[in-house]
C-alpha positions in Angstrom: 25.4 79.8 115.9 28.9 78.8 116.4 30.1 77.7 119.7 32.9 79.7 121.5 36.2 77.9 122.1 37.2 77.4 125.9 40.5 79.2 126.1 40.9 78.6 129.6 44.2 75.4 129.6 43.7 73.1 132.4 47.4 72.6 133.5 48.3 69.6 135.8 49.5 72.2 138.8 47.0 73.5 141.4 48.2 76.7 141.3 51.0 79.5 139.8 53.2 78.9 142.8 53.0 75.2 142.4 54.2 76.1 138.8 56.8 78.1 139.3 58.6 76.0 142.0 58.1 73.2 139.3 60.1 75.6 136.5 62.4 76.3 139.2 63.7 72.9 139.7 63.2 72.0 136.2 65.7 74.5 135.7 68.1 73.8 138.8 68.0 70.3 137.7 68.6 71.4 133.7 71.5 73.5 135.1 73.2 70.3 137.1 73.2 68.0 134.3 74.9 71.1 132.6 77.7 71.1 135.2 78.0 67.0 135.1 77.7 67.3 131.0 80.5 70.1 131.4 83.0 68.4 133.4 82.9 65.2 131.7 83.5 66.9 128.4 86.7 69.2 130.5 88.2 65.9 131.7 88.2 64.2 128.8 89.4 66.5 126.7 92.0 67.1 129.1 92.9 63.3 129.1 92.8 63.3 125.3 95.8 66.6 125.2 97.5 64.4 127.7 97.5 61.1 125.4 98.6 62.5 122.3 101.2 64.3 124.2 102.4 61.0 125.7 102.0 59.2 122.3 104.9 57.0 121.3 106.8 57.4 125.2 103.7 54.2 126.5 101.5 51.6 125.0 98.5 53.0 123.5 95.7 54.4 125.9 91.8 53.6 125.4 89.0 54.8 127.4 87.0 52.5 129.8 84.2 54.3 130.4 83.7 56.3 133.8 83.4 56.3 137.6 80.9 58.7 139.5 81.4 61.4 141.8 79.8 63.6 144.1 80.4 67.6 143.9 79.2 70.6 145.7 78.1 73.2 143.6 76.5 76.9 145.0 73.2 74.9 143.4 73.9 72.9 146.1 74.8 68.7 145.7 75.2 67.5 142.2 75.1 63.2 142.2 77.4 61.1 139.6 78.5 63.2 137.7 80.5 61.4 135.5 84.3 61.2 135.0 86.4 59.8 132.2 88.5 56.9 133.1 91.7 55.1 130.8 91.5 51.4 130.6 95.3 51.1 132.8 95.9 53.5 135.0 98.6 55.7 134.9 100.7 56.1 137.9 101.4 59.6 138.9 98.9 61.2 136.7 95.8 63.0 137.7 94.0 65.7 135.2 93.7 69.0 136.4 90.2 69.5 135.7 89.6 67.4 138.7 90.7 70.4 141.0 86.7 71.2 141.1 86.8 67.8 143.6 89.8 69.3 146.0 88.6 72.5 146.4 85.2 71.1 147.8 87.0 68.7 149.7 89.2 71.5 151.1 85.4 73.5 152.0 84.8 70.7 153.3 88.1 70.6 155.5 87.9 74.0 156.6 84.3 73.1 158.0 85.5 69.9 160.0 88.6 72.0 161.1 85.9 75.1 162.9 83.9 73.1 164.3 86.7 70.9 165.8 87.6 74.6 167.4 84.2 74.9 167.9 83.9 72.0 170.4 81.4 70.1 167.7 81.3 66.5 168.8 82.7 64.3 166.3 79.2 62.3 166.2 77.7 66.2 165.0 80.4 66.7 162.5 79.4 63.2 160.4 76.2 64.4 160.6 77.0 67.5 159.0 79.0 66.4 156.5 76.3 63.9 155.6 73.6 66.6 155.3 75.5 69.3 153.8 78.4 68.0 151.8 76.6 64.3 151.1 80.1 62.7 152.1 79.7 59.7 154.3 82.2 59.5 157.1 83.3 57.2 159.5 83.6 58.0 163.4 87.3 56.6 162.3 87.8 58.9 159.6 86.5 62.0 161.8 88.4 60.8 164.5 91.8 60.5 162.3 91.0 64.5 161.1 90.5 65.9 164.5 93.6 64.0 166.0 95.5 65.7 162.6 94.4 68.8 163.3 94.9 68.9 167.6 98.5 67.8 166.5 99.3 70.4 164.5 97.3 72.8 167.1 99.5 71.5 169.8 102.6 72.3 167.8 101.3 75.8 167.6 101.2 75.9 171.3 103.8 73.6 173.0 106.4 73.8 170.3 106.4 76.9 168.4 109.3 79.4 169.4 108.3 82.1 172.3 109.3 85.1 171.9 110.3 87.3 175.0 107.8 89.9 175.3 105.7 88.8 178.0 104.8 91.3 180.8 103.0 88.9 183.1 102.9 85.4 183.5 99.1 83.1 185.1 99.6 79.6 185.9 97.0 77.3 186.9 95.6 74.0 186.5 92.2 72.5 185.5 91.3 68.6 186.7 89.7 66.4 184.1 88.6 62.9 183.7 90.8 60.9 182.2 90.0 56.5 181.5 92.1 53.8 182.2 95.7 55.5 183.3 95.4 54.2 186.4 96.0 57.5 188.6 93.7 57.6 191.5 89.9 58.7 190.7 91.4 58.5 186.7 91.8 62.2 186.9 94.5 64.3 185.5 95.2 68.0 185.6 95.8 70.3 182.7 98.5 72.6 183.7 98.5 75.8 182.0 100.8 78.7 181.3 99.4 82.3 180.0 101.4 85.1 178.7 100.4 88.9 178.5 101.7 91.3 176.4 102.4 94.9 177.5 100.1 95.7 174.5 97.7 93.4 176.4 97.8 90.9 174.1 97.0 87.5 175.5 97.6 83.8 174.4 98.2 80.2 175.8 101.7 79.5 175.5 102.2 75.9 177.3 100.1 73.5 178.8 101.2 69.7 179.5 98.6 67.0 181.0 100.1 65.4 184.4 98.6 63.6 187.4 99.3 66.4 190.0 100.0 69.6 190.6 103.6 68.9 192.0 107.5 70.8 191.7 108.2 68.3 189.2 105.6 69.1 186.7 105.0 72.6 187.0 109.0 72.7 186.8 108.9 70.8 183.6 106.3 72.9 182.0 108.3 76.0 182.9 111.6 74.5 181.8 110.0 74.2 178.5 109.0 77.5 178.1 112.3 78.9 179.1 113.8 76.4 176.8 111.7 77.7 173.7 112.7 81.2 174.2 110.8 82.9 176.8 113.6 83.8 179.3 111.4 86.2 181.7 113.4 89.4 181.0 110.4 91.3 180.7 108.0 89.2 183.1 107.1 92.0 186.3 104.6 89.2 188.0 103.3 85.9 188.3 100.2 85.1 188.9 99.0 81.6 190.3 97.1 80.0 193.0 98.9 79.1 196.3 100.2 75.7 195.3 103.4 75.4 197.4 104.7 72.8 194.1 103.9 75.7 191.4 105.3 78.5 193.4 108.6 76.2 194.1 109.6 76.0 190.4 109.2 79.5 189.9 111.3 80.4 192.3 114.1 78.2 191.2 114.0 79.3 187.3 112.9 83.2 187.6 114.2 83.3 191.0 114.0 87.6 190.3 110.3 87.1 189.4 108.0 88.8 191.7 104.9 86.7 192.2 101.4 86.8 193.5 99.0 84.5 195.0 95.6 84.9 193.7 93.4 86.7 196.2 90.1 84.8 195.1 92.1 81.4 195.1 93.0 82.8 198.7 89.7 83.8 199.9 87.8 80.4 198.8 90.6 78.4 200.9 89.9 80.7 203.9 85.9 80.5 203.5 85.9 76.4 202.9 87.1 76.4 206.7 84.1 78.8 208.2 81.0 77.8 209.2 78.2 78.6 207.0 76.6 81.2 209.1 80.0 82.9 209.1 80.8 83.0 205.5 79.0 86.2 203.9 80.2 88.7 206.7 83.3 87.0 206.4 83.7 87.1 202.9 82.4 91.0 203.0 85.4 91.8 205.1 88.2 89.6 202.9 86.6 92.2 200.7 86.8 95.1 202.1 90.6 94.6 203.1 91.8 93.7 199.9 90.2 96.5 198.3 92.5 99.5 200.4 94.2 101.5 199.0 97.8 101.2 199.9 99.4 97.5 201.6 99.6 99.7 205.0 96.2 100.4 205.0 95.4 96.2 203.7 97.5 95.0 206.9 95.8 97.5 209.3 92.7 96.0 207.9 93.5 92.4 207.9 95.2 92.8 211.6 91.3 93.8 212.9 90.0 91.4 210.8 92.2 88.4 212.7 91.1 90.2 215.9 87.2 90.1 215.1 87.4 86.3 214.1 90.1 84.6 215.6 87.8 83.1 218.4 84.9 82.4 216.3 86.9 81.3 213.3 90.3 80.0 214.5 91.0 77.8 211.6 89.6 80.2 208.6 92.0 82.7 210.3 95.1 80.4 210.7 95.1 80.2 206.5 94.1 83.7 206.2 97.7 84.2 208.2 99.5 81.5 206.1 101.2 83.2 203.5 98.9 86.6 203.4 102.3 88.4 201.9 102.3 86.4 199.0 98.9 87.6 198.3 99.5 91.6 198.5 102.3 92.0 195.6 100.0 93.6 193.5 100.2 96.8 195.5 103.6 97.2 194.6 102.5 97.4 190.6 100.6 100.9 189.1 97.4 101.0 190.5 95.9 101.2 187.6 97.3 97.3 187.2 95.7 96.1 191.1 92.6 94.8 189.7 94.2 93.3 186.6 97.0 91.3 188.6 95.6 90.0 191.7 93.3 87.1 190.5 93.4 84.2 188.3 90.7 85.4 186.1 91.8 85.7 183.1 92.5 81.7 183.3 89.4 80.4 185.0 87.7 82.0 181.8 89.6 79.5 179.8 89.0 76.6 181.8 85.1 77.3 181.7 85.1 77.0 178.2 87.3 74.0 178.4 84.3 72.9 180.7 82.0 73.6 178.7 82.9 72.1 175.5 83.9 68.6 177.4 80.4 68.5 178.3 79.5 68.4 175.0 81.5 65.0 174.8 80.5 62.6 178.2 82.8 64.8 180.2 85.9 62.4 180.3 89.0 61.5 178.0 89.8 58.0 176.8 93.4 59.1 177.6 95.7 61.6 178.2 96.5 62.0 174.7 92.9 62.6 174.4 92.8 65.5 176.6 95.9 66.6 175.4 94.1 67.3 172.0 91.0 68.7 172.8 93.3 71.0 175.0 95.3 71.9 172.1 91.8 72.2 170.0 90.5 74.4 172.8 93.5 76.4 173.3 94.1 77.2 169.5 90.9 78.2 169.3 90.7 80.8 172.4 94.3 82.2 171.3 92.6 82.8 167.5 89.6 84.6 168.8 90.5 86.8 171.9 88.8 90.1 172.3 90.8 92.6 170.6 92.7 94.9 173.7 91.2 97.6 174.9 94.0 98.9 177.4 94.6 96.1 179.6 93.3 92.9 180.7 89.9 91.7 181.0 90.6 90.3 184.4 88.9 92.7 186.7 88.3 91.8 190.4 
């Protein structure tokens, strides 16, 4: 009796999955050497139109071959695929085909350029473009894009023409760690200007990097922003910390500009002086007297206040006294404005994330051009990616 065949076929895969991932990337790898096969044929026939085109005006051209290149491809990296080269080069001329390159070079651009806004550390960004794009690079060739990109990021900031439309104005200043300028602990301070909108729209509009927070610099920062077009015809407030230096130069160049102290900047000054067991009561009743309703009502309260602690708390009251008008201007804006004007808020929200992404770096600047550019970087980003308006500020306090 005949035997029966085996029909079963012993294939060299343990099982279907294995197979199919095999067909798979026999077929991702079919379709790369496609795209490589395909290019190489588009650039040399583009290189052969240009020849004949050229025959007659130069010496005769040969091929030589080709060179290898990298491209990124939605199947992800192809390797060496190969490009046509002529045996002399021909100055000026580039085929067009080659465009394939420059627009993953400008993907590739538009990543370093996000995460530069990001706060990515430059050491991340190699990595990335290693992993993802298969493009070696430098920490000097990183470091050359980022300082290309602060610089033009900057010149959107401290350059750019102002418009005046700004309805209120918050200065302040952030310390950083600056190496080798030779200013005392190497710090430096990032002054900064921030303009609002009457449509609430916020954005950096100056910053410089200085080693205090004196007249002079303050007065140079605001110089420039006068000088660049914002004149302070529709500025109704100034909001800054009580920095006798920063509140000097806005008196001398918006001498008509009405201008309040912050009340938190305020509070923590008078608070540093009290004694520890003194400071939450204390605190509860800076509270309480800022949050009256009318500026009768907050000087009634502040007046018990002095009486209640003055023995107990000479010096804490002697700063609560020094300059306590500057600190109530907001009552003479729409209540609906109080909460909105009367701290530095909306400021200390950008100099957290300043914090935060200088930590990502070993929290200090080689320079102050350094800091000047992750500023910039920082800035840009913030001014890009503000919370759209809702009505008014998000500065409640």
């Amino acid at each position: 009796m005949p035997s029966r065949k085996n029909n079963n076929i012993m294939l060299p895969f343990g099982s279907e999955i294995e197979l199919k991932k095999h067909l798979e990337s026999s077929m991702v790898e079919s379709l790369k050497q496609l795209i490589r096969v395909s290019v190489n044929l588009m650039v040399k026939e583009e290189m052969r139109e240009f020849r004949d085109d050229i025959k007659g005006e130069i010496g005769a051209l040969y091929f030589n071959g080709s060179y290898l290149r990298d491209m990124k491809a939605p199947l992800g990296m192809i390797k060496d695929v190969p490009i046509p080269r002529f045996r002399d080069s021909i100055s000026g001329y580039t085929p067009n085909s080659l465009t394939v390159f420059s627009e993953q070079e400008d993907q590739f651009m538009k990543l370093v350029s996000e995460m530069h806004r990001l706060g990515v550390s430059q050491r991340k960004v190699a990595g990335i473009a290693k992993s993802c794009f298969g493009i070696t690079l430098s920490a000097n060739r990183v470091g050359h894009v980022y300082r290309d990109l602060a610089e033009r990021e900057e010149a959107t900031i401290n350059i750019r023409s102002l418009s005046d439309i700004y309805q209120y104005l918050y200065l302040d200043g952030v310390w950083v760690h600056t190496k080798g300028y030779g200013w005392d602990n190497n710090k430096s301070v990032l002054l900064c200007a921030l303009g609002v909108t009457h449509e609430g729209k916020r954005e950096i509009i100056g910053f410089t990097v200085a080693d205090s927070e004196s007249y002079d610099n303050w007065h140079e920062l605001l110089l420039s922003l006068k000088k660049r077009g914002m004149m302070g015809t529709k500025l109704e407030l100034a909001v800054s910390d009580g920095a006798e230096g920063l509140i000097g130069a806005i008196k001398h160049l918006f001498p008509d500009l009405r201008h309040q102290t912050c009340i938190l900047h305020k509070m923590r000054n008078v608070l540093s002086s009290a004694s520890h067991k003194h400071k939450e009561e204390l605190g509860n009743d800076l509270t309480k007297a800022y949050g009256q309703p009318s500026i009768e009502a907050a000087l009634l309260s502040f007046q018990a206040l002095a009486k209640r602690w003055y023995l107990e708390e000479p010096e804490a009251i002697s700063r609560l006294k020094h300059n306590l008008k500057n600190t109530l201007t907001y009552f003479e804006l729409p209540k609906d404005q109080w909460r909105r004007v009367r701290t530095n808020n909306i400021l200390e929200r950008e100099f957290r994330e300043l914090r935060r992404r200088i930590n990502v770096m070993d929290s200090s600047f080689n320079d102050t051009n350094s800091a000047s550019r992750y500023a910039a970087a920082t800035f840009s980003y913030l001014n890009q990616n503000y919370p759209a308006s809702r009505g008014g500020l998000h500065t409640n306090a």
